[in-house]
N, C-alpha and C positions, 0 to 999 in steps of 0.2 A: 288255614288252608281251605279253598273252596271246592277243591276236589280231584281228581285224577282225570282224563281224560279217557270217557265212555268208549272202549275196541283198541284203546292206544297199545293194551297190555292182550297181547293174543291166550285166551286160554291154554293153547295148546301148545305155544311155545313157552310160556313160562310153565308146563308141566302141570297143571294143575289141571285134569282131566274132566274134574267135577263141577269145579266152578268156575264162575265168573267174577271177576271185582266190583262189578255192580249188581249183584245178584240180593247185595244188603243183607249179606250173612258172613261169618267170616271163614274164610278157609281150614278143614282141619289140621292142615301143614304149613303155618303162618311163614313157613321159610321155604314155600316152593321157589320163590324165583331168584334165592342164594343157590338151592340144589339143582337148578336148571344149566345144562352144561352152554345150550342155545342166549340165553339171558336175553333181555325184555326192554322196550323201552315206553316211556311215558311220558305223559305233556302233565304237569302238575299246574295249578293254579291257585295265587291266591290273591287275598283280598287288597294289598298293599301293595308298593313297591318294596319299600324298606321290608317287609317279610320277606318277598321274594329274595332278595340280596341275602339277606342271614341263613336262607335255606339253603341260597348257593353255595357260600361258602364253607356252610358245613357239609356239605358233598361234596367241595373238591377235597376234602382231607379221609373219605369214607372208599376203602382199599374195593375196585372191581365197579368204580362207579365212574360211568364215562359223560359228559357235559356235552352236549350237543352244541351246546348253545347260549347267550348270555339273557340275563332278562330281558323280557320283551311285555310291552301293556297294551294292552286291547281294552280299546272304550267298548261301551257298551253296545254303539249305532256301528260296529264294527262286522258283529256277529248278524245285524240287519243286511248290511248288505253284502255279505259273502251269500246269505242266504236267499237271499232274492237274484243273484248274478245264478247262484245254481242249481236252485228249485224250479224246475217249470212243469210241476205238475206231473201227474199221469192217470194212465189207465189202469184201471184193475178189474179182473175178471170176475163175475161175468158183466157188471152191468153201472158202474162204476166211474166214475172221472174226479180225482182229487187234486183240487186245487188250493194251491194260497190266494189270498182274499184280490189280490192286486191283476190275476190272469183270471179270464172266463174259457179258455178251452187246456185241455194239457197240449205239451208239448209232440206229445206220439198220438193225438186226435184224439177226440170223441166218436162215442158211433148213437144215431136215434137211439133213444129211449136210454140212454147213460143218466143213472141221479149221480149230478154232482154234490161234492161233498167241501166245501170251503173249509180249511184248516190252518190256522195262524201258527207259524212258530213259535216255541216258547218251549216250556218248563215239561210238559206232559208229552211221553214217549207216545210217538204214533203219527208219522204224516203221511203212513200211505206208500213209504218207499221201502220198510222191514220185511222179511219177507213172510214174518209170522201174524205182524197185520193185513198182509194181502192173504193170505191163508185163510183168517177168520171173515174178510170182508169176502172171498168166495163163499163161504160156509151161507153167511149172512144173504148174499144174493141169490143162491141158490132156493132160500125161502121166500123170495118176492112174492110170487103168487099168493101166498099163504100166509103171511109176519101181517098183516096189519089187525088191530087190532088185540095182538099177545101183547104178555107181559114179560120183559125182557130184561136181564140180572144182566152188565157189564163192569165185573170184580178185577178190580185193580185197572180202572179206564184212562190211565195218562190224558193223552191228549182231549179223550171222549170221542177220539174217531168213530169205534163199533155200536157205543151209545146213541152217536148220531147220524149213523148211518142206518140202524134199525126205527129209527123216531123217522127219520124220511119217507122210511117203508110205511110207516102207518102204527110200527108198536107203540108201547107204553112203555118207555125205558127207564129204568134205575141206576144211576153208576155209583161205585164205592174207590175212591181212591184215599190213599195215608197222607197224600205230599200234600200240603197246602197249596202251591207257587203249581202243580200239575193242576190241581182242581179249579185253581184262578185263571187256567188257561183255555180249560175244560168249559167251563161257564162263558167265556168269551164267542170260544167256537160256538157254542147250542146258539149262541144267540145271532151268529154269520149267517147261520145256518136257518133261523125263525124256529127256531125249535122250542120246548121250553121244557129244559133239564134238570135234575136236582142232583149235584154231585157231593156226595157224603162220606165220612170220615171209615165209618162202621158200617154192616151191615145195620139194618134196622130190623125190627120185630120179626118174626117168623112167618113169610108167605112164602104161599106157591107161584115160582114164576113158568112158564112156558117155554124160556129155551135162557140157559144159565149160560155165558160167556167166560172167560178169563184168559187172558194173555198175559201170561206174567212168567216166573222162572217154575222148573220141577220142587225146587225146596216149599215155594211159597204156595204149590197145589197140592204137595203134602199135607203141609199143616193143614188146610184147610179143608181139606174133602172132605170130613162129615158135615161143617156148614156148607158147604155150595151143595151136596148132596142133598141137604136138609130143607133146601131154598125150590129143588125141581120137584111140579107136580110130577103125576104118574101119564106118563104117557107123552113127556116134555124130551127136551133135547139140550144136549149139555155141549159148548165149546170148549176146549181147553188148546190153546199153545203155547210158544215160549218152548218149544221142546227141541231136541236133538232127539239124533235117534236111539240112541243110549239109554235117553229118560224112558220112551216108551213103554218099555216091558214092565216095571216097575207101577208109574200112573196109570194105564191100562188094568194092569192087575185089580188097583186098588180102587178106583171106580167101580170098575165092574163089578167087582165083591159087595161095595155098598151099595148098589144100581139094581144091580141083576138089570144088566143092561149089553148087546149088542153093541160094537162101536167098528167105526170105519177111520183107515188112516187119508190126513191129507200130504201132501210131499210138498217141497218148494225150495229146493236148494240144500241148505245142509239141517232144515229145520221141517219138524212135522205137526200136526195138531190131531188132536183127537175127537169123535165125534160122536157121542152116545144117545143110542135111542133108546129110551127106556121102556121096558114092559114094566118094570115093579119094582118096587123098594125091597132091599131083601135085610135091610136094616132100620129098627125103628130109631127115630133120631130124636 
């Protein structure tokens, strides 16, 4: 199987409060969506026909389980052009214009002084229509006057949208992504783009960057908050989304506690990002 389809399975109607199915950790109630009285649907996919067929049939004999639908195969130039029929780009505030590589303006304008950002579908989450990459790409333009020449940490950079939307502004970007097939997408983009980006599996060696990024889930800013903490100089600024507002109180907390830092909330629908200025370390790392 090659995967579940990403928003198919609503958090909040399968009852699963906390997470997400692609959050890449598992649920601690493997059986929320047997105990959801709403129940869920999902587009499965896999690598075969002949799978899909044996997968069918063992669900139609699997009691509360309802068949939408028979197999169906999708070539690969399939997904190209659904996505070019209903991509046409956009704006994003303040200062912004994301496109795929095929359109030169978006569909709801450009305005003077807009850097565009050229962005190829593929494997790496981010084209500019999430609402928690327009979040960070506000954050990001709000430093124009001031990003060129910083040194800028983008932790867990799917597409490398925020990587390369800071490297336009003038910084010196770093990105760290896990996925292979996102970072082969990632290196694509920088290079749409004239950029020249290095996207990496790990963090590398211990420096100070000047404004630390990350747009990923609350689990995976858990784990990590003493390294990305340990990543921003003093007197740097830290992006974090990927949040609901649920996560808040909790990442909030626990920056701050490592930081000894001020932070300001951004909003955008049902999603927020966090934004830490820091006076001092209040933890040695």
């Amino acid at each position: 199987m090659l995967g579940i389809h990403e928003g198919s399975v609503d958090e909040g109607e399968a009852g699963a409060a906390e997470w997400t199915l692609d959050s890449a950790q598992a649920p601690p109630a493997r059986d929320w969506v047997g105990d959801s009285a709403a129940g869920a649907g999902a587009s499965v996919y896999f690598s075969n026909v002949d799978a899909a067929r044996d997968a069918l049939e063992f669900l139609s004999s699997v009691d509360g389980v309802e068949l939408l639908s028979e197999v169906e195969e999708k070539l690969p130039g399939d997904w190209m052009a659904a996505w070019r029929e209903g991509f046409k780009g956009l704006r994003v505030e303040p200062c912004w214009a994301v496109l795929p590589p095929w359109l030169d303006a978006p569909a709801d304008g450009a305005r003077p002084g807009d850097v565009r950002i050229k962005i190829n579908p593929g494997a790496g989450f981010g084209t500019g229509t999430h609402e928690t990459t327009q979040l960070c790409l506000g954050a990001i333009g709000d430093r124009r006057s001031s990003i060129a020449g910083k040194r800028v940490l983008d932790f867990g950079s799917g597409s490398g949208i925020l990587a390369i939307a800071s490297a336009l502004l003038g910084a010196r970007a770093d990105a760290v992504e896990v996925d292979p097939l996102a970072r082969d997408n990632a290196l694509a983009n920088s290079a749409l783009n004239g950029v020249a980006l290095e996207f990496t599996e790990h963090l590398g060696p211990a420096c100070d960057y000047d404004i630390v990024i990350a747009n990923i889930l609350r689990p995976v800013l858990v784990e990590h908050a003493r390294e990305l903490c340990g990543r921003l100089r003093r007197g740097g600024a830290m992006i974090l989304s990927g949040l609901l507002e649920k996560d808040v109180r909790e990442v909030s907390d626990l920056y701050s506690a490592l930081l000894g830092a001020g932070f300001a909330v951004r909003e955008k629908g049902d999603w927020r990002a966090l934004e830490f200025f820091q006076y001092f370390k209040s933890t040695d790392f």
